[in-house]
DSSP file (Angstrom, degrees, kcal/mol; ACC not computed):
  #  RESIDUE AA STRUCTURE BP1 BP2  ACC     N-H-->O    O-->H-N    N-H-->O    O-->H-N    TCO  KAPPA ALPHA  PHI   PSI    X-CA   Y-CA   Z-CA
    1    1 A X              0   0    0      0, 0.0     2,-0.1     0, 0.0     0, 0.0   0.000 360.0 360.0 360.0 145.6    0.0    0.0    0.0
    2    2 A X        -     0   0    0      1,-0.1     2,-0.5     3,-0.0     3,-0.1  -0.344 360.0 -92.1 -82.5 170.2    1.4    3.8   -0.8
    3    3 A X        -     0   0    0      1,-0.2     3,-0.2    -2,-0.1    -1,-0.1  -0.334  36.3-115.1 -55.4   7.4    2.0    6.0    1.4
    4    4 A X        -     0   0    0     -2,-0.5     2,-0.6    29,-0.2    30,-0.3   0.759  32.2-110.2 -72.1-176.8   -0.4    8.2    2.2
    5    5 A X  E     -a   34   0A   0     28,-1.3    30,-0.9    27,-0.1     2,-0.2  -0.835  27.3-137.3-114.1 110.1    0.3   12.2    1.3
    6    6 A X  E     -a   35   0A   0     -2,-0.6    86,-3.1    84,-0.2    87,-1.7  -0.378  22.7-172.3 -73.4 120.5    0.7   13.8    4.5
    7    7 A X  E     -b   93   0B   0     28,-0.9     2,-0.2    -2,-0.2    87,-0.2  -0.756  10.1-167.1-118.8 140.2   -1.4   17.4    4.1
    8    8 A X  E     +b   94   0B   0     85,-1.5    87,-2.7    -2,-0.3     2,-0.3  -0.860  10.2 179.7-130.8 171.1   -0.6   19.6    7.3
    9    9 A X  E     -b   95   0B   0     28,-0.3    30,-3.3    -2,-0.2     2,-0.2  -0.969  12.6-152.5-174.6 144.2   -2.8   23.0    8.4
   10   10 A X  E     +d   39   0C   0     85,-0.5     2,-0.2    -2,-0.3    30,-0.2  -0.661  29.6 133.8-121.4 175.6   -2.0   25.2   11.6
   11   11 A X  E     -d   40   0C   0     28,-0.5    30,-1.9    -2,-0.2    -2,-0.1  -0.735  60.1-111.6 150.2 171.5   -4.4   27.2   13.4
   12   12 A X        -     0   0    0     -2,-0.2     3,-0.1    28,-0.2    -1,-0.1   0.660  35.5-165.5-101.0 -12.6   -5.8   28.2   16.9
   13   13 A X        -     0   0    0      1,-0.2     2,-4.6    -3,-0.1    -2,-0.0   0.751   6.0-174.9  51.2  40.4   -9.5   26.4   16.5
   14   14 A X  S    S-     0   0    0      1,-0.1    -1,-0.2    42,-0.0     2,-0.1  -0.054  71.5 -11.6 -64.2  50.5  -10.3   28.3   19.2
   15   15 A X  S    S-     0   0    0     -2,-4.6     2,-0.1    -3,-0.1     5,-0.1  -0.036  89.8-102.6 115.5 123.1  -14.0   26.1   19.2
   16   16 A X        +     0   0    0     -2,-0.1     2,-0.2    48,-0.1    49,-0.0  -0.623  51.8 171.4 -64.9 131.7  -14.8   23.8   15.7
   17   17 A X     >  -     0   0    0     -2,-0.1     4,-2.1   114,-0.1     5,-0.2  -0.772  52.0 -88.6-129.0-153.5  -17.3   25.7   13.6
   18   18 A X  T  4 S+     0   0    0     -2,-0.2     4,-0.1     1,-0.2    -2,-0.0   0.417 127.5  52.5 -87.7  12.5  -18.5   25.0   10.1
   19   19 A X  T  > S+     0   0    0      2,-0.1     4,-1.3     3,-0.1     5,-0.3   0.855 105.3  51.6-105.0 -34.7  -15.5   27.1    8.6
   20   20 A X  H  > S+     0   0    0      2,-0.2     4,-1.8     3,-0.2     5,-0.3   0.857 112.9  49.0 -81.8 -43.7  -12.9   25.1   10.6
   21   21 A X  H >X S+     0   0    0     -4,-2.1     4,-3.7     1,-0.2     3,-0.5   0.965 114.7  42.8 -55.2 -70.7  -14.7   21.7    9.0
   22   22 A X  H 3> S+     0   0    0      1,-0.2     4,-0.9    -5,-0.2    -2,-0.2   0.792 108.8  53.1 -51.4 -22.2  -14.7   23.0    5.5
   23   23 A X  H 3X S+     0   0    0     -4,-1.3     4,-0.7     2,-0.2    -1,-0.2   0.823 115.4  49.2 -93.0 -39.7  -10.9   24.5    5.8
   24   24 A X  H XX S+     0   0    0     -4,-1.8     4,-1.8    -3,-0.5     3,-0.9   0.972 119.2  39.1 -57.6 -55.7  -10.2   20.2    7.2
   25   25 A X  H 3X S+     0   0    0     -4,-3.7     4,-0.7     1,-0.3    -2,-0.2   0.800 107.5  58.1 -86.7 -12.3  -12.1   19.0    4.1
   26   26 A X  H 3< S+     0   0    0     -4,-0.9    -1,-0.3    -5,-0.4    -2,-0.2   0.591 117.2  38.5 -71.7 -18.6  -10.7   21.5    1.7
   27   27 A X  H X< S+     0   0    0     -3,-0.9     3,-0.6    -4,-0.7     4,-0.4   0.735 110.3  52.6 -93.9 -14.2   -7.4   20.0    2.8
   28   28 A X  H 3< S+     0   0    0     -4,-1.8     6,-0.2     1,-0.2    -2,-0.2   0.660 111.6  53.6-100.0 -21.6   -8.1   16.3    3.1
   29   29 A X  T 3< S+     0   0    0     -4,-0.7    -1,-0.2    -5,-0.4     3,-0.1   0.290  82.4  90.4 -91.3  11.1   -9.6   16.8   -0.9
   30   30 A X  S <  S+     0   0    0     -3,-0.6     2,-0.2     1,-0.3    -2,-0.2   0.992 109.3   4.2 -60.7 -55.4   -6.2   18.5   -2.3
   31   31 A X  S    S-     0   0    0     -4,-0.4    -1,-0.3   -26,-0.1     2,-0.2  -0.825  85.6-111.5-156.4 145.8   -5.1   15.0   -3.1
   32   32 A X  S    S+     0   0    0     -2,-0.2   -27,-0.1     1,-0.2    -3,-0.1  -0.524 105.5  43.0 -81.0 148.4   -7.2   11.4   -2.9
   33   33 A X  S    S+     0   0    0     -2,-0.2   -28,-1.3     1,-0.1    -1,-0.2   0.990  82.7 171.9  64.9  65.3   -5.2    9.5    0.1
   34   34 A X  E     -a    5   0A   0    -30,-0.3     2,-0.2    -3,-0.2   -28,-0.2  -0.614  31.4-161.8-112.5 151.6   -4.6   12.2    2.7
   35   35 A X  E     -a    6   0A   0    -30,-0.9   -28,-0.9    -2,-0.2    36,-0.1  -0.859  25.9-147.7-132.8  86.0   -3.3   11.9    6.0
   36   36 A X        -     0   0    0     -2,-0.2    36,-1.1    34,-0.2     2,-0.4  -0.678  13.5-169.5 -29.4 121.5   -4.5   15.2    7.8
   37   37 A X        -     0   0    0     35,-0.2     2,-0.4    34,-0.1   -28,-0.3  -0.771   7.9-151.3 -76.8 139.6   -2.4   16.9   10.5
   38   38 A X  E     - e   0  74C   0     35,-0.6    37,-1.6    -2,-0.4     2,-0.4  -0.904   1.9-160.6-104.7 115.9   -3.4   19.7   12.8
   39   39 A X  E     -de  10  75C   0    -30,-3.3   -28,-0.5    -2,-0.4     2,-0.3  -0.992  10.8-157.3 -92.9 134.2   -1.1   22.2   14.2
   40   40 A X  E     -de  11  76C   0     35,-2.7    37,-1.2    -2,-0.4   -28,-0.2  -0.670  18.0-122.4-102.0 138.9   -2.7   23.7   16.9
   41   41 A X        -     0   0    0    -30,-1.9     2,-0.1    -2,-0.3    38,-0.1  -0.630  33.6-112.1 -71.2 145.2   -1.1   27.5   17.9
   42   42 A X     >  -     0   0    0     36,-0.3     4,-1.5    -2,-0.2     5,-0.3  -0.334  14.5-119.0 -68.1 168.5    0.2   27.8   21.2
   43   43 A X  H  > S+     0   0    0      1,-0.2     4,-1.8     2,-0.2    11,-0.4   0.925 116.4  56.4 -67.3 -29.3   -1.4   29.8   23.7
   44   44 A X  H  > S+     0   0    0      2,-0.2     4,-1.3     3,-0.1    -1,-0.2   0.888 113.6  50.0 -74.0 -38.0    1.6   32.2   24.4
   45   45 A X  H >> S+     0   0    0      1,-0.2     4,-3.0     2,-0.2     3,-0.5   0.959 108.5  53.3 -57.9 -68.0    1.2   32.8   20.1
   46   46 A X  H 3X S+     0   0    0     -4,-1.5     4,-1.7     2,-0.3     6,-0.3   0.556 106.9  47.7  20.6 -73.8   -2.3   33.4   20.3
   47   47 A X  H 3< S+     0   0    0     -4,-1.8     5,-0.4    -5,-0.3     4,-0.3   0.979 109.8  50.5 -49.9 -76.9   -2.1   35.7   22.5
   48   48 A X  H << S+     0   0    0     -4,-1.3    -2,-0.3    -3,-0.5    -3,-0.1   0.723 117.5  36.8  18.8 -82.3    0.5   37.5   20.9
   49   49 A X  H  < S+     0   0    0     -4,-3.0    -3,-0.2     1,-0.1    -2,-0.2   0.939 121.2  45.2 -87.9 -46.3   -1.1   37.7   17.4
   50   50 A X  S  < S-     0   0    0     -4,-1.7    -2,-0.2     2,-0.2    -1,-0.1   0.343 100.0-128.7-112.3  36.5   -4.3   38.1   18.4
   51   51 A X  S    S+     0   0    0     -4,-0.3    -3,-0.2    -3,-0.1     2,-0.2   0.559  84.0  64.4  38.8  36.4   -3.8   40.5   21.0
   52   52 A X  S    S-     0   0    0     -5,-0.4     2,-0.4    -6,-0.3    -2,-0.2  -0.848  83.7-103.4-141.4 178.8   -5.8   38.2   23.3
   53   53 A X        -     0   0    0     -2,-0.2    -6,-0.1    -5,-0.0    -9,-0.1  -0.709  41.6-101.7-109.0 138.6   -5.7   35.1   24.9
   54   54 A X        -     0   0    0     -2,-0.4     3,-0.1   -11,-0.4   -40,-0.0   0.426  16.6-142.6  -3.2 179.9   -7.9   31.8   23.6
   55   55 A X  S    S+     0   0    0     84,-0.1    -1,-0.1     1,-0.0   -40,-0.1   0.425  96.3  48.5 -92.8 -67.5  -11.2   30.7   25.4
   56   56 A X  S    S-     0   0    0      1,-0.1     2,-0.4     4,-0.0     4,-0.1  -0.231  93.6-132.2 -78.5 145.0  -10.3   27.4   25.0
   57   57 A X     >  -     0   0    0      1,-0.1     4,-1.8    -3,-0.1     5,-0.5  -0.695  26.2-100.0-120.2-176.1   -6.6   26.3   25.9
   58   58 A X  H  > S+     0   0    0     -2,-0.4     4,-0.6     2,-0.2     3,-0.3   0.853 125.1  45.2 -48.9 -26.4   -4.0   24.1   23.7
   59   59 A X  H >4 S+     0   0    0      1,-0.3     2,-4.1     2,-0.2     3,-1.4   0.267 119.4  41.3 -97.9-119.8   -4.6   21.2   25.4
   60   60 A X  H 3> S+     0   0    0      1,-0.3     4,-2.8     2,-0.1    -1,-0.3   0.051 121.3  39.3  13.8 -51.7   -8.1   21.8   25.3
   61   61 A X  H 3< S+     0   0    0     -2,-4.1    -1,-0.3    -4,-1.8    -2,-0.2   0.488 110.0  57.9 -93.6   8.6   -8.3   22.9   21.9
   62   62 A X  T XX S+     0   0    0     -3,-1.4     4,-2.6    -4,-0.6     3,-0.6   0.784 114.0  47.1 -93.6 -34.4   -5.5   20.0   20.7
   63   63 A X  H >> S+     0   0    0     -5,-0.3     3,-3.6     1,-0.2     4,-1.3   0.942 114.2  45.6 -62.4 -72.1   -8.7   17.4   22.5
   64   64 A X  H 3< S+     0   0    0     -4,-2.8    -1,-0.2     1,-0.3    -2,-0.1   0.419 117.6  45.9 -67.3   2.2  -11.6   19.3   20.5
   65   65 A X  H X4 S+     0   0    0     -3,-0.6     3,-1.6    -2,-0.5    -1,-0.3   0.673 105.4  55.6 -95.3 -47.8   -9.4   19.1   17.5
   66   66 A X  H << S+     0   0    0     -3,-3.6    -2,-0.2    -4,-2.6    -3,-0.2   0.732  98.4  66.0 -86.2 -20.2   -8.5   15.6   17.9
   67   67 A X  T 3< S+     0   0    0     -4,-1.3    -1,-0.3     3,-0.0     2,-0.2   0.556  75.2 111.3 -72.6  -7.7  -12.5   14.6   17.9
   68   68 A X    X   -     0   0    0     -3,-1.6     3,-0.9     1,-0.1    -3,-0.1  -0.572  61.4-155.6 -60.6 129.3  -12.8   15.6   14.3
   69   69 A X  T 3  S+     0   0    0     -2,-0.2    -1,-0.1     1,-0.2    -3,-0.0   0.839  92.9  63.3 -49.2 -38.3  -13.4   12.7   12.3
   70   70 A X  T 3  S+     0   0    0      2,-0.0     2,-0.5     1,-0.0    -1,-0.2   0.488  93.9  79.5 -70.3  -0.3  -11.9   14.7    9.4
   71   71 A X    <   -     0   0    0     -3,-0.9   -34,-0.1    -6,-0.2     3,-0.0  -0.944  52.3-172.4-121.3 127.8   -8.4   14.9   11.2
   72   72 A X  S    S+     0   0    0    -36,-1.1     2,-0.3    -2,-0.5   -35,-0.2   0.612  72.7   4.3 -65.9 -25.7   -5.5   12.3   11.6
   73   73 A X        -     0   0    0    -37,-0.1   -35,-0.6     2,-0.0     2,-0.3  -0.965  56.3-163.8-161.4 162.5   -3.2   13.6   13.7
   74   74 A X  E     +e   38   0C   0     -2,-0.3     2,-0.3   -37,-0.2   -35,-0.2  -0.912  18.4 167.9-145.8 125.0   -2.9   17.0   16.1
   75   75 A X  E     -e   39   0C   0    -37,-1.6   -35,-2.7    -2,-0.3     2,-0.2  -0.835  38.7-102.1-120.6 174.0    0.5   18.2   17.6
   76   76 A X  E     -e   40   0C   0     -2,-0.3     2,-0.3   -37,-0.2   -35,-0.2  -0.431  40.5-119.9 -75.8 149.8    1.5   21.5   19.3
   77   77 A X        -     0   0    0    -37,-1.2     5,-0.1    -2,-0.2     6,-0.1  -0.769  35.5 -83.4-112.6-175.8    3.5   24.0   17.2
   78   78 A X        -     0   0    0      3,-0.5   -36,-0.3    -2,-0.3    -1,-0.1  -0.174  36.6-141.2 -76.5 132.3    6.7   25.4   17.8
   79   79 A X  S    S-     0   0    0      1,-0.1   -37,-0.1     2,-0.1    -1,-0.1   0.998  93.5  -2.5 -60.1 -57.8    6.5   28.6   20.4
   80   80 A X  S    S+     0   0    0      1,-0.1     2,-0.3    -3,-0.0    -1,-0.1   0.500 137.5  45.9-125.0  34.7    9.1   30.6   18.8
   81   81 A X     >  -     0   0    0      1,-0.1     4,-0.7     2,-0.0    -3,-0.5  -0.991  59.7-176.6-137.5 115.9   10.5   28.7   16.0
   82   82 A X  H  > S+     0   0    0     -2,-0.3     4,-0.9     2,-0.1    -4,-0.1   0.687  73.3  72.3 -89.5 -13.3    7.5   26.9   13.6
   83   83 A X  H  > S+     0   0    0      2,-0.2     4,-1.0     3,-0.1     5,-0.5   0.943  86.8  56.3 -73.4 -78.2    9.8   25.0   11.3
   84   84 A X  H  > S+     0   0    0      2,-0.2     4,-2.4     1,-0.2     5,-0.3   0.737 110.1  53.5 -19.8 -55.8   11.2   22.2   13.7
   85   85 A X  H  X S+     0   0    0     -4,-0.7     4,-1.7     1,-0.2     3,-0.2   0.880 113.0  42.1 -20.7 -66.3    7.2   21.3   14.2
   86   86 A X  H  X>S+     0   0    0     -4,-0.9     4,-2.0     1,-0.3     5,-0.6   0.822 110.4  50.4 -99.8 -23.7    6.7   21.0   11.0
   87   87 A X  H  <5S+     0   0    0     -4,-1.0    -1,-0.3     2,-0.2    -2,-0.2   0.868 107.5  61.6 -28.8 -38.5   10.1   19.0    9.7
   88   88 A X  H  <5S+     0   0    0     -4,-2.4    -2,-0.2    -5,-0.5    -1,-0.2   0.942 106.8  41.9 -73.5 -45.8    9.4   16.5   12.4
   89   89 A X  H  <5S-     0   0    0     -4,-1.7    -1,-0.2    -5,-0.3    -2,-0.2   0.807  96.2-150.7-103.2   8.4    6.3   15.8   10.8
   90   90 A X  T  <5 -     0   0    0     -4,-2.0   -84,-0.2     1,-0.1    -3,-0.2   0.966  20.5-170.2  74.8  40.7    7.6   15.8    7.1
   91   91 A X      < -     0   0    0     -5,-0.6    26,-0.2     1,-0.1   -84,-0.2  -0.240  32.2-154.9 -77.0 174.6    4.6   16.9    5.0
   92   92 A X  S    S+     0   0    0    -86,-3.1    27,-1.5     1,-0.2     2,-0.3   0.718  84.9  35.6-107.0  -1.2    4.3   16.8    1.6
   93   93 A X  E     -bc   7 119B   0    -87,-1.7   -85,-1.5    25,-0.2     2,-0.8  -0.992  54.1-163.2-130.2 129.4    1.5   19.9    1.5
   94   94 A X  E     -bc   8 120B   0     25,-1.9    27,-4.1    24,-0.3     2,-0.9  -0.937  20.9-165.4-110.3 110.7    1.3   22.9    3.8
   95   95 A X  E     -bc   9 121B   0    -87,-2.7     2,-0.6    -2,-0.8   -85,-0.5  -0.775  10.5-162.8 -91.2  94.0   -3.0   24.5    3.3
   96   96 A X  E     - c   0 122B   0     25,-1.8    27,-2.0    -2,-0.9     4,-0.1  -0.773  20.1-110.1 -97.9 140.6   -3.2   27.5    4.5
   97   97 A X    >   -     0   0    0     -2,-0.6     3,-1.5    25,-0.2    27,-0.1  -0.062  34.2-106.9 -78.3 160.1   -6.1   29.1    5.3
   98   98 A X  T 3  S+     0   0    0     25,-0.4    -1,-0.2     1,-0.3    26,-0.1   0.732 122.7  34.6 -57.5 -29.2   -7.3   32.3    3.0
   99   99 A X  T 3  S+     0   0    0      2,-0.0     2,-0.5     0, 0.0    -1,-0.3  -0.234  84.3 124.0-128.8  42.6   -6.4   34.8    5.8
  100  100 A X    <   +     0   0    0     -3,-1.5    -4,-0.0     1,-0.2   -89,-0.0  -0.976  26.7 135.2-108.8 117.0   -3.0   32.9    7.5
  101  101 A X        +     0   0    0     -2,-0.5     4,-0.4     4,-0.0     3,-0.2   0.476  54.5  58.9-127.1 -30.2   -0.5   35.6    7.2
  102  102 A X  S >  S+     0   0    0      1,-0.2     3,-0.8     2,-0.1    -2,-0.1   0.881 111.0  45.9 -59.2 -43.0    1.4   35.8   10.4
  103  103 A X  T 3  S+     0   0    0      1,-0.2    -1,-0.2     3,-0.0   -21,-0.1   0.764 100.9  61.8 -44.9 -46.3    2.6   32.2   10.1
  104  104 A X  T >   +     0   0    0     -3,-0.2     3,-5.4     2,-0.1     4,-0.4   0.423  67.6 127.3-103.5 -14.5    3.6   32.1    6.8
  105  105 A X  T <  S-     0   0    0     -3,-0.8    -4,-0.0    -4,-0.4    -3,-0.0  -0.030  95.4 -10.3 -56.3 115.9    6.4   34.7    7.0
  106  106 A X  T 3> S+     0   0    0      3,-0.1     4,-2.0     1,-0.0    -1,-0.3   0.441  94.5 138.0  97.6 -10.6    9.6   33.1    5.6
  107  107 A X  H <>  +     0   0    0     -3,-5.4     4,-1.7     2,-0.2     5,-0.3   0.832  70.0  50.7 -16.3 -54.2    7.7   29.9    5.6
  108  108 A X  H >> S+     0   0    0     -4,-0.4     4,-3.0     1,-0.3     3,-1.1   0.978 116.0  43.6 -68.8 -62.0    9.2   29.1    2.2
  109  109 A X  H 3> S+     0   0    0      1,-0.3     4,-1.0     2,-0.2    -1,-0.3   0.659 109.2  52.5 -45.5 -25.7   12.8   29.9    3.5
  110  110 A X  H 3< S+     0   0    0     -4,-2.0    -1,-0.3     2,-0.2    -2,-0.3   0.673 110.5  46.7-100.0 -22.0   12.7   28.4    6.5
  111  111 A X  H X<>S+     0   0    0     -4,-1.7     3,-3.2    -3,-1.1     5,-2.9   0.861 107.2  55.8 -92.2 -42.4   11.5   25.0    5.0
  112  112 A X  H ><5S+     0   0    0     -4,-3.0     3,-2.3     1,-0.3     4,-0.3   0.959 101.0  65.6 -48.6 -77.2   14.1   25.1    2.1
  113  113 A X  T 3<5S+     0   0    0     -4,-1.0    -1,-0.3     1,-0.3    -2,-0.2   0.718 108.5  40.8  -9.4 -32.1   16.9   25.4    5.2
  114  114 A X  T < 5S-     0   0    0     -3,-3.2    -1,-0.3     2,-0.2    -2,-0.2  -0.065 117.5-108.5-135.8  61.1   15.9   22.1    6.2
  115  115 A X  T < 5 +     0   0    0     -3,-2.3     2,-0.4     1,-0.1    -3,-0.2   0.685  69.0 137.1  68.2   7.7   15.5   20.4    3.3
  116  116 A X      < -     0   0    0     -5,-2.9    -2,-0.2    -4,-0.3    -1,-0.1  -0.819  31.7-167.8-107.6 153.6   11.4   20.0    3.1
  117  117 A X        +     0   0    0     -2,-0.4     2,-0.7   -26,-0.2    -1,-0.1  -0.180  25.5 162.8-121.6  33.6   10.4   20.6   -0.2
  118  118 A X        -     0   0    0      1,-0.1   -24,-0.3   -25,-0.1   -25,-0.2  -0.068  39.9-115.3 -59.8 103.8    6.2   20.9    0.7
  119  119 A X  E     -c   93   0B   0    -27,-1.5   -25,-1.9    -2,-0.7     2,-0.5  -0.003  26.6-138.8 -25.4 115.2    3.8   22.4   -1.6
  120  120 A X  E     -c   94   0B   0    -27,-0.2     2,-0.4   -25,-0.1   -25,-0.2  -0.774  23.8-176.7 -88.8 128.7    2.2   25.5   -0.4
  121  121 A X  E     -c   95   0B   0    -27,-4.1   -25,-1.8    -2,-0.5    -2,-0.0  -0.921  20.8-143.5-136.1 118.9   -1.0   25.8   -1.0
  122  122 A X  E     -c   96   0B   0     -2,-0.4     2,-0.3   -27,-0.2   -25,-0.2  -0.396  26.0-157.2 -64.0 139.3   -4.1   28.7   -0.4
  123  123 A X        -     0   0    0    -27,-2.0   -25,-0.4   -28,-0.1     2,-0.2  -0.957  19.1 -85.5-123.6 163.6   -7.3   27.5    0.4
  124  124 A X        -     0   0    0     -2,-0.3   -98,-0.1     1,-0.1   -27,-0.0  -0.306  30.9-120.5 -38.6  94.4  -10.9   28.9    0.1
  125  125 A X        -     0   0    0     -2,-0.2     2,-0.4     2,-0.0    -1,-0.1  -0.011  17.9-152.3 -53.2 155.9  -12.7   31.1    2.6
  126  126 A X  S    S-     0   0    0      5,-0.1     4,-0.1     1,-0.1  -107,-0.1  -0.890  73.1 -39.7-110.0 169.9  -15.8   29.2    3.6
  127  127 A X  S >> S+     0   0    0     -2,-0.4     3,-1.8     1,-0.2     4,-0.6   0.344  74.4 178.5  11.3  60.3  -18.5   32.7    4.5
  128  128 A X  T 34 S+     0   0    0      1,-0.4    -1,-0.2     2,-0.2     7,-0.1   0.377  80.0  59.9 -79.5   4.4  -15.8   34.6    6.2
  129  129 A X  T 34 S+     0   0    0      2,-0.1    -1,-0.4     6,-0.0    -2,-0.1   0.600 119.3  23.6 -87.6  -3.7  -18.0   36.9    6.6
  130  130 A X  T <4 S+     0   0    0     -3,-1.8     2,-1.1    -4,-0.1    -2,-0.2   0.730 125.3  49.9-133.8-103.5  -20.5   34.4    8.9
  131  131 A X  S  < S+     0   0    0     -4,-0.6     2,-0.3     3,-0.1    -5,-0.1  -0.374  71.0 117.5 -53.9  33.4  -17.6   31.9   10.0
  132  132 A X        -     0   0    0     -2,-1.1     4,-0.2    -5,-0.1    -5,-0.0  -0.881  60.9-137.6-113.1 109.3  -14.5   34.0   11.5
  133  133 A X  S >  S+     0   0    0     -2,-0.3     3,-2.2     1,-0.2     5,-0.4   0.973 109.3  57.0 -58.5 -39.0  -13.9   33.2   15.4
  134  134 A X  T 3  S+     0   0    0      1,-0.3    -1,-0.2     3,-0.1     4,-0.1   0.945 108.6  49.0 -48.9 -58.8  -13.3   37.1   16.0
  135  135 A X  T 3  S+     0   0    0     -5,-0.1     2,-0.4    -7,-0.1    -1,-0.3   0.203 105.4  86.4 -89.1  30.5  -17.3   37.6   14.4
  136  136 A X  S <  S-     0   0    0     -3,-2.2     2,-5.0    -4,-0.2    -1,-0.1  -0.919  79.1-132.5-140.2 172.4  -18.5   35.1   16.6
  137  137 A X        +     0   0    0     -2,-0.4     2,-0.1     2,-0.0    -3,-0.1  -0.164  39.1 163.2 -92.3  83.4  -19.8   34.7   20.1
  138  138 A X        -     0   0    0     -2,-5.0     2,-0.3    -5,-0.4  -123,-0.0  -0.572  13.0-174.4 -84.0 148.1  -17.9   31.8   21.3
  139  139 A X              0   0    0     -2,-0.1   -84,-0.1     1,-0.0    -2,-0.0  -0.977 360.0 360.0-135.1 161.5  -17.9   31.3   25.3
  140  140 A X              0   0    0     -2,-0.3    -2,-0.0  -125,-0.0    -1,-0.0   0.539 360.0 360.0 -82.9 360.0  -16.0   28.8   27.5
């Protein structure tokens, strides 16, 4: 049997909604025989970018992650280095969500430096006007 093609996708999931499903199945349908991975943000990033801190916290949000059917695997990312994470787990596609900009700086560089040669790939808003944790009223 082949291999499967290991698709990775970061984010803070701060609560599953129907945009955080559709951004999972818009990556697990790049390629037939996908093996999902989740990077979940740390809290200290989080914070940090989004000038406040989660509801949920990682380990919380790494469990509510890890009950999607649509996902294979969930690790932690890096606190202030993002490359090691994702070398360790070797994809062969990085999806990034329509509006991932903080993440990505140097991405490209920083993966060449260790050798990973991963597609990068934009994916699709689902409503992003609707389906955006900032416009909605998640509570712990």
């Amino acid at each position: 049997m082949s291999r499967k093609t290991r698709i990775m996708v970061f984010g803070t999931f701060d609560g599953l909604h129907e945009g955080h499903l559709n951004f999972f199945k818009q990556a697990k349908n790049l390629i037939k025989n996908s093996f999902l991975i989740v990077s979940i943000a740390r809290d200290t990033n989080v914070a940090r970018i989004k000038k406040k801190p989660p509801f949920l916290n990682e380990n919380e949000r790494m469990i509510l992650v890890k009950n999607c059917p649509l996902v294979d695997k969930v690790v932690l990312s890096g606190v202030k280095n993002h490359i090691p994470h994702i070398v360790k787990e070797c994809p062969d596609i990085i999806a990034l969500g329509y509006d991932q900009k903080e993440y990505i700086q140097n991405l490209k560089k920083g993966l060449k430096n260790k050798n990973i040669s991963a597609k990068i790939m934009r994916l699709r808003p689902y409503k992003e006007k609707i389906y955006k944790n900032n416009l909605l009223k998640i509570r712990k």
